[in-house]
C-alpha positions in Angstrom: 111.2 96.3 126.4 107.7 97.7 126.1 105.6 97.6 123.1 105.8 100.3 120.8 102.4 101.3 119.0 103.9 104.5 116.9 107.4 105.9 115.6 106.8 109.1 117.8 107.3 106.8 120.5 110.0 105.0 119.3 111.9 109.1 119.0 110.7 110.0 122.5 111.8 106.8 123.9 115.4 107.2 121.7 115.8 111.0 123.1 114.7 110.2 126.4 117.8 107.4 126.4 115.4 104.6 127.9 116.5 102.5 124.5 118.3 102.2 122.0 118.0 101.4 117.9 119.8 97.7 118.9 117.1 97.2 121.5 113.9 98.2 119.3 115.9 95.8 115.9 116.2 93.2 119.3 112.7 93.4 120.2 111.1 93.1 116.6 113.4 90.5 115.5 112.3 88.4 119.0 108.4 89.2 118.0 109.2 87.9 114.4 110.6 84.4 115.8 108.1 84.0 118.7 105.1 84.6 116.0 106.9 83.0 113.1 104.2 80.7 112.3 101.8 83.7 111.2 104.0 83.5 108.2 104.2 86.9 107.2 108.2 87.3 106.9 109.8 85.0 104.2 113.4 86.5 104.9 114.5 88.5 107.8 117.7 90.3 107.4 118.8 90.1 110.6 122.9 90.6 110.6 122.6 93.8 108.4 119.4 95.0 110.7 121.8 95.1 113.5 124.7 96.2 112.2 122.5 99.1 110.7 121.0 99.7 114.5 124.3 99.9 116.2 125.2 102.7 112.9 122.4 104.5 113.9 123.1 104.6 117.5 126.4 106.3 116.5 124.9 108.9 114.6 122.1 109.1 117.3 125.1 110.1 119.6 126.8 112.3 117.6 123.2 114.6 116.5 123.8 113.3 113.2 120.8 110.6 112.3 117.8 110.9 109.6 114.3 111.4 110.1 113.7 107.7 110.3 116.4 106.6 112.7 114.7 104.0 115.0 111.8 102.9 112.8 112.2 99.4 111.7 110.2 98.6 108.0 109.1 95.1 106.5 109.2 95.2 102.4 106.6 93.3 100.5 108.8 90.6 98.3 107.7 93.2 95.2 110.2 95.3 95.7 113.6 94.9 95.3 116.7 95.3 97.8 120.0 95.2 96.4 122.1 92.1 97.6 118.8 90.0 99.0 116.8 87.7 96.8 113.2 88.6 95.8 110.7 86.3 93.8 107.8 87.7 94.2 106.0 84.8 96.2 106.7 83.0 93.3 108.9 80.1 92.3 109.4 81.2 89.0 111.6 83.6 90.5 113.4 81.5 92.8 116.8 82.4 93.8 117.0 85.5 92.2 119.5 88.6 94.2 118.2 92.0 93.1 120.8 93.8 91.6 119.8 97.3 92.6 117.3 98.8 95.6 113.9 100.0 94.9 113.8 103.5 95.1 111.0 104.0 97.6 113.1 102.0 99.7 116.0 103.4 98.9 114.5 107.1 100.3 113.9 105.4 103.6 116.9 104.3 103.8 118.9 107.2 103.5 116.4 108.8 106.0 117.6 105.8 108.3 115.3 103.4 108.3 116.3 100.0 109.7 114.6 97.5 106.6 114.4 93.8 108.7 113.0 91.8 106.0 111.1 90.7 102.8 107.2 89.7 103.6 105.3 87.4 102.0 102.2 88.0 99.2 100.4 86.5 96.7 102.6 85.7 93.9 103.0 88.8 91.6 100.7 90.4 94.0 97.4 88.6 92.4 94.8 87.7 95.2 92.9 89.2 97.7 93.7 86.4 100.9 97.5 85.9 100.4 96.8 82.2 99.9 99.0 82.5 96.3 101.8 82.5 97.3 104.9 80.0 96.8 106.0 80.2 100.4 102.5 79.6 101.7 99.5 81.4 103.1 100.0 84.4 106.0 97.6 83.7 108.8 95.4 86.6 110.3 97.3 87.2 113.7 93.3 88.4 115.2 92.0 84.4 114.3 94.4 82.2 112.2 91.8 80.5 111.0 90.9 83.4 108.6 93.0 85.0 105.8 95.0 88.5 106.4 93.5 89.9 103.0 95.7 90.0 99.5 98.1 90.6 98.1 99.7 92.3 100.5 99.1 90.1 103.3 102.4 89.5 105.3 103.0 93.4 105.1 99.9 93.8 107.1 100.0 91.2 109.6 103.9 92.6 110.2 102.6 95.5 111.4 99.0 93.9 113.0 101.5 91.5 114.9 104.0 94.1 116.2 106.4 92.4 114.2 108.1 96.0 112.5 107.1 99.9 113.3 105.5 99.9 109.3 105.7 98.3 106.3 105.2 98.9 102.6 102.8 96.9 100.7 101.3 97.3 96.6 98.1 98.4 95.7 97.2 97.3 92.1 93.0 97.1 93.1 93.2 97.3 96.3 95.8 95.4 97.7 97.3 97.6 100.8 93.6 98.8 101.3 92.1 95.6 102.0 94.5 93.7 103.9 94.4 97.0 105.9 90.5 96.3 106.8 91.2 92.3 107.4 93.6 93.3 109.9 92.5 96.2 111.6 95.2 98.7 110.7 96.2 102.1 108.3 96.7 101.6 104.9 97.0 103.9 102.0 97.5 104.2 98.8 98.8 106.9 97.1 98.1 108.7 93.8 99.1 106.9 90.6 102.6 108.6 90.2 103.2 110.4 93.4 105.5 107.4 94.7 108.1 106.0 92.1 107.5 102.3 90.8 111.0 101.8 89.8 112.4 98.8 91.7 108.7 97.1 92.0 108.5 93.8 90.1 105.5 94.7 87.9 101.8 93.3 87.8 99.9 95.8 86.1 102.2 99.1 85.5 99.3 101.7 84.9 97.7 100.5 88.2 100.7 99.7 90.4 101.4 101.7 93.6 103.3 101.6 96.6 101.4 102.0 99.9 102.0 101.5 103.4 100.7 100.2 106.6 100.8 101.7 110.0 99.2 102.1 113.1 98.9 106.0 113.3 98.1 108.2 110.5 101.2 110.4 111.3 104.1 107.2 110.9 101.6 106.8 107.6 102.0 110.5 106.8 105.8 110.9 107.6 107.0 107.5 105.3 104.5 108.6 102.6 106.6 112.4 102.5 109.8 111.1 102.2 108.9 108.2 99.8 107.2 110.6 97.2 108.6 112.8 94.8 110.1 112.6 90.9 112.6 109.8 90.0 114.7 110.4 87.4 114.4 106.5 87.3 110.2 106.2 86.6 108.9 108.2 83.8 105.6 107.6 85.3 106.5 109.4 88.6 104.8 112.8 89.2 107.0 116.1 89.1 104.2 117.5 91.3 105.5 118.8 94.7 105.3 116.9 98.0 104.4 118.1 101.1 105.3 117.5 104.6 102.1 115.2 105.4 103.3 114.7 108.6 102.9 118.2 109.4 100.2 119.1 107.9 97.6 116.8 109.7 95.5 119.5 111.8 91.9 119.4 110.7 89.9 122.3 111.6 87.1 122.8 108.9 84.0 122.0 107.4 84.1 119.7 104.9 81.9 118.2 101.9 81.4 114.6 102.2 79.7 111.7 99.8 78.5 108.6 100.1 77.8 106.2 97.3 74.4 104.7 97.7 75.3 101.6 95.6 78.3 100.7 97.9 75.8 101.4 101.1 73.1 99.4 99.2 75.0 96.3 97.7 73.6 93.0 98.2 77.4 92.2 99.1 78.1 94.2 102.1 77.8 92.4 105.7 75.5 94.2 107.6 77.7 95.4 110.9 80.1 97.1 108.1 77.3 98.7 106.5 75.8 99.9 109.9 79.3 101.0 111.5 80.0 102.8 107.9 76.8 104.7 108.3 77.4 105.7 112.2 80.5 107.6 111.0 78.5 109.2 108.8 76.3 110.6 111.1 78.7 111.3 113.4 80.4 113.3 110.8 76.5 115.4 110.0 76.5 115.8 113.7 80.1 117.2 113.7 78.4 119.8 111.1 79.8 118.4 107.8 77.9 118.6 105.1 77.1 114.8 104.0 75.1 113.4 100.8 74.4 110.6 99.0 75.3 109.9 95.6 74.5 107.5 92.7 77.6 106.6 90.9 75.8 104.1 88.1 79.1 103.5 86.4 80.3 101.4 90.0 79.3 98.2 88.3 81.3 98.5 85.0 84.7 99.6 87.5 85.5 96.0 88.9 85.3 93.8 85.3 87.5 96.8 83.6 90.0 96.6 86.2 90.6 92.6 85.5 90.1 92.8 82.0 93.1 95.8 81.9 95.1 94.6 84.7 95.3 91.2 83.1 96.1 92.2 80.3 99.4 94.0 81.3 100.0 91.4 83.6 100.0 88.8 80.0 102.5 91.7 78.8 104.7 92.3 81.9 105.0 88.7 82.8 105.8 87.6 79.6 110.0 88.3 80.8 109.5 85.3 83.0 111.1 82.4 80.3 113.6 80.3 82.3 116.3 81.7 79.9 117.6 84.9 81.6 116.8 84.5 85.5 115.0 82.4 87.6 113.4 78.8 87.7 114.2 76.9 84.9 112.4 73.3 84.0 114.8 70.6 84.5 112.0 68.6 82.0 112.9 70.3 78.5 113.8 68.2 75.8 114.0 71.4 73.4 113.5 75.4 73.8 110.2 75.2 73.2 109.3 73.2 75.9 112.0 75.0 77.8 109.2 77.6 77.6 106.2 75.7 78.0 107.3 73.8 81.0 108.9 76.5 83.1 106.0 78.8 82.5 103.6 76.2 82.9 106.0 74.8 86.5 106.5 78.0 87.7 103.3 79.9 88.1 100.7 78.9 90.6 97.2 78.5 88.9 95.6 81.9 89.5 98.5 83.3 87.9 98.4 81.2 84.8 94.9 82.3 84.3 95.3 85.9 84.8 98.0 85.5 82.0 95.8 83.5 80.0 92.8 86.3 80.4 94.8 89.2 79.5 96.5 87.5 76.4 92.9 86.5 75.1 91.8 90.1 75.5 94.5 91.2 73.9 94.4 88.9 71.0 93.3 90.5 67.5 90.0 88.8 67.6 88.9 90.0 70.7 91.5 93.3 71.1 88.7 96.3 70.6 85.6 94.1 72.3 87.5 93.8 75.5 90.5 96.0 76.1 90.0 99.1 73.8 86.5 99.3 74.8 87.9 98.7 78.6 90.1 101.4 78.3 87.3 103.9 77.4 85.2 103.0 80.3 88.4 103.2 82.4 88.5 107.0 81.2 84.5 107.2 81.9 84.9 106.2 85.3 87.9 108.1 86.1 86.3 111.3 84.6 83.0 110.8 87.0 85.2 110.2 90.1 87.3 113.6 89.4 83.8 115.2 89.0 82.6 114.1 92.0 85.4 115.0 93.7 85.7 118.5 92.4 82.3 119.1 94.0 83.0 116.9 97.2 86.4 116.8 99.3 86.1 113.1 100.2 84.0 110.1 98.8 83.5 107.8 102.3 82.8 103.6 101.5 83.1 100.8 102.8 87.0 99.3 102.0 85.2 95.9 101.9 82.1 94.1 101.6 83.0 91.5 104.3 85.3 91.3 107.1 88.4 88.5 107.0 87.1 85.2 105.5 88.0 81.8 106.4 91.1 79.9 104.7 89.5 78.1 101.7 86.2 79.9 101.7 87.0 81.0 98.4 89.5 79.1 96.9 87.4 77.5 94.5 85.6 80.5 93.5 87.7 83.0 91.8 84.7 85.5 90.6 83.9 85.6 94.9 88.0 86.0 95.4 87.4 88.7 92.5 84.6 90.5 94.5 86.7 91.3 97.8 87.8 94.4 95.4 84.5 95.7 94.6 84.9 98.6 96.8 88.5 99.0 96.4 88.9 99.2 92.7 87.4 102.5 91.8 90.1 104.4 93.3 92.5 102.3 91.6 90.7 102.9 88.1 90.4 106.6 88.6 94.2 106.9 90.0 93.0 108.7 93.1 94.2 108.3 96.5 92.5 106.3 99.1 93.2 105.3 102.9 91.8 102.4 104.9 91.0 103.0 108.3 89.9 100.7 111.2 86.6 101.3 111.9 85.3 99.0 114.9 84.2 95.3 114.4 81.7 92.2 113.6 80.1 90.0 115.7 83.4 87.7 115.7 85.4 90.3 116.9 87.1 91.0 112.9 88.1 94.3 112.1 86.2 96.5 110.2 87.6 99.3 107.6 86.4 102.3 106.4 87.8 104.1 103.3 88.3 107.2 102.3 89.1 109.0 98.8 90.1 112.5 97.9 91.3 113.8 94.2 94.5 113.4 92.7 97.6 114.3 94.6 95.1 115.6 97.4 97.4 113.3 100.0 97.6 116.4 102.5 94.2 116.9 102.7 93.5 113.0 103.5 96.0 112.5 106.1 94.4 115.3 107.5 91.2 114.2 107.7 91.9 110.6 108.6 93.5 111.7 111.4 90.3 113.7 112.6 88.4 110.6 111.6 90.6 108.5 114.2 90.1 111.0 116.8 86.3 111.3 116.3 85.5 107.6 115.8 88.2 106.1 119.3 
């Protein structure tokens, strides 16, 4: 069967009758086992994957199939699936069967969507090169000697690799965005609220989305529209209404563009992303938009707010992880209390512990309004300027990292460097706006290169539609 690089393939190659949904689930589940030692899948549902295509090839038949029918989707092992276990990457939550199915999914599957497995992350979605994680480190399928990015690593090597048609990912700081870049793919993520959290196993609830990864902007645009939208389920989740992104993708207009000159100008960024970032710049002035630079002087504060926060609730959210309800449970304990100690202290991986430990000394009474109330109001500073800027400009264009892919270990010992793969990612995350990675060429060692994009708050039409001009402008 030939490759498939988009879902409007995949729907031109089902109406046409060359294939069929067996043969595409076939195809991906061979790709999965011939590249299983890229690591991204921890679980592939294969029996209910097939069963599901030969469903869908009865509908098909009969004119009677959803808007998905034929697209095959990886889950990040965030997000639960009724009947299947998910842990998170981590062993504390080993063995655990979700007893219900994340809504996001839950909206691609009733639009039949074939879901073919759980992918592997950083554990609880902390890190930024996927090398946290209690089922081992994802390797970059473009040099396996590098990392795929974090957290959401095996969610974008599933789609690098041709191993599904997309696959959803989380973005606390940055982690669909990045691992996007790494890789050389689309990711995006969304508004804070325009895609219910309920089902996600939580890291940081007021920073948490779900994002996605693709190859085209338009499979991007069409999961994105059916995954959005209220849920009775997430009092978080917006009541704003979606639009059909997939639709809406033709760019014809003259747009308002910025640049910040402190992401251009960082010490930090590799020179070849710095120069290609700058070529689509000019390529956009010469396409007669009108592009400036600006100082955004708050930049430096957004990166050490986002840790001290998202910490923080991670000490809160993670606190449900005991040994007593679900989940690994020390077999050491001589009494309850070091029931507790041990399984908490057993069952997270090191950069876990000490994101727990962080948060609970910021939020400690000593130390509660020097770090997280005074966080908090420079969260609301720096959300505030990037609303501004974007009520006078449509997009804000940066790098989506300061490097390309990294080797395995680079960083390992170095958790502030680990920490400073988000410097460009974060402020979107802060602010609660929506931003898309993009590929955007490569370095010297042949890594991808990714450029990102913001727009303001539930602006996700407009992006897709830009992005896809970008694409066209910049192949």
């Amino acid at each position: 069967m030939e490759k498939f690089s988009s879902f409007d393939e995949i729907k031109k190659s089902l109406e046409k009758k060359e294939t069929d949904c067996r043969a595409i689930v076939e195809y991906y589940l061979k790709n999965i086992q011939t590249k299983a030692h890229l690591n991204a899948f921890v679980d592939v549902y294969e029996q209910s994957a097939l069963e599901k295509a030969d469903q869908l090839d009865e509908k098909i038949a009969k004119g009677k199939a959803g808007k998905l029918a034929g697209m095959v989707v990886g889950i990040k092992d965030v997000l639960n699936y009724q009947g299947q276990e998910a842990n998170a990457s981590s062993k504390i939550l080993k063995g655990y069967i979700s007893q219900f199915t994340t809504t996001a999914v839950q909206r691609l599957i009733d639009e039949d969507a074939i879901i073919i497995g759980r992918l592997n992350c950083d554990e609880f979605g902390m890190g930024s090169s996927n090398e946290n994680s209690a089922h081992g480190k994802v390797l970059n399928a473009l040099d396996e000697s590098r990392v795929p990015g974090g957290s959401s690593g095996g969610s974008a090597v599933a789609v690098q690799a041709n191993l599904c048609t997309v696959s959803l990912g989380t973005d606390t700081g940055g982690s669909v965005r990045q691992p996007a870049a790494f890789t050389g793919i689309i990711g995006m993520k969304p508004t804070y609220s325009r895609v219910s959290r309920w089902g996600l196993i939580a890291y940081a609830s007021s920073f948490d989305t779900i994002g996605i990864f693709s190859k085209t902007v338009k499979d991007n645009a069409l999961v994105m529209e059916i995954m959005a939208g209220h849920d009775e389920m997430d009092s978080t989740s917006s009541r704003k209404p979606v639009h059909p992104y997939s639709e809406l993708l033709h760019f014809d207009k003259k747009v308002k563009i910025a640049y910040i000159q402190e992401t251009i100008d960082s010490s930090a960024l590799q020179p070849e992303i710095k120069e290609n970032t700058l070529s689509v710049l000019e390529k956009l002035k010469a396409e007669g938009h009108e592009v400036e630079e600006v100082h955004f002087p708050l930049l430096k504060y957004a990166l050490p707010t986002y840790y001290i926060l998202t910490t923080a609730e991670a000490s809160s959210n993670l606190s449900r992880f005991d040994g007593v309800k679900y989940g690994y449970r020390t077999p050491n304990a001589h009494n309850l209390e070091s029931m507790y100690k041990l399984t908490r202290s057993e069952g997270f991986s090191e950069e876990v512990k000490r994101r727990i430990m962080l948060g609970t000394f910021v939020l400690s009474a000593s130390y509660y309004d020097a770090y997280f109330t005074k966080a908090q109001k420079v969260r609301r500073l720096i959300k505030d300027f990037s609303e501004n800027l974007l009520a006078d400009f449509d997009y804000i264009i940066m790098p989506t990292t300061p490097t390309t892919a990294f080797k395995f270990g680079e960083h390992s010992g170095d958790p502030v460097a680990m920490y400073l793969e988000d410097l460009f990612t974060v402020q979107a995350s802060v602010s609660g706006v929506p931003a898309i990675s993009l590929p955007n060429g490569k370095d010297k060692s042949g890594m991808p290169i990714g450029l990102q994009i913001l727009a303001n708050s539930f602006k996700e039409a407009e992006l897709y539609a830009f992005s896809n001009y970008i694409t066209q402008i910049t192949s």
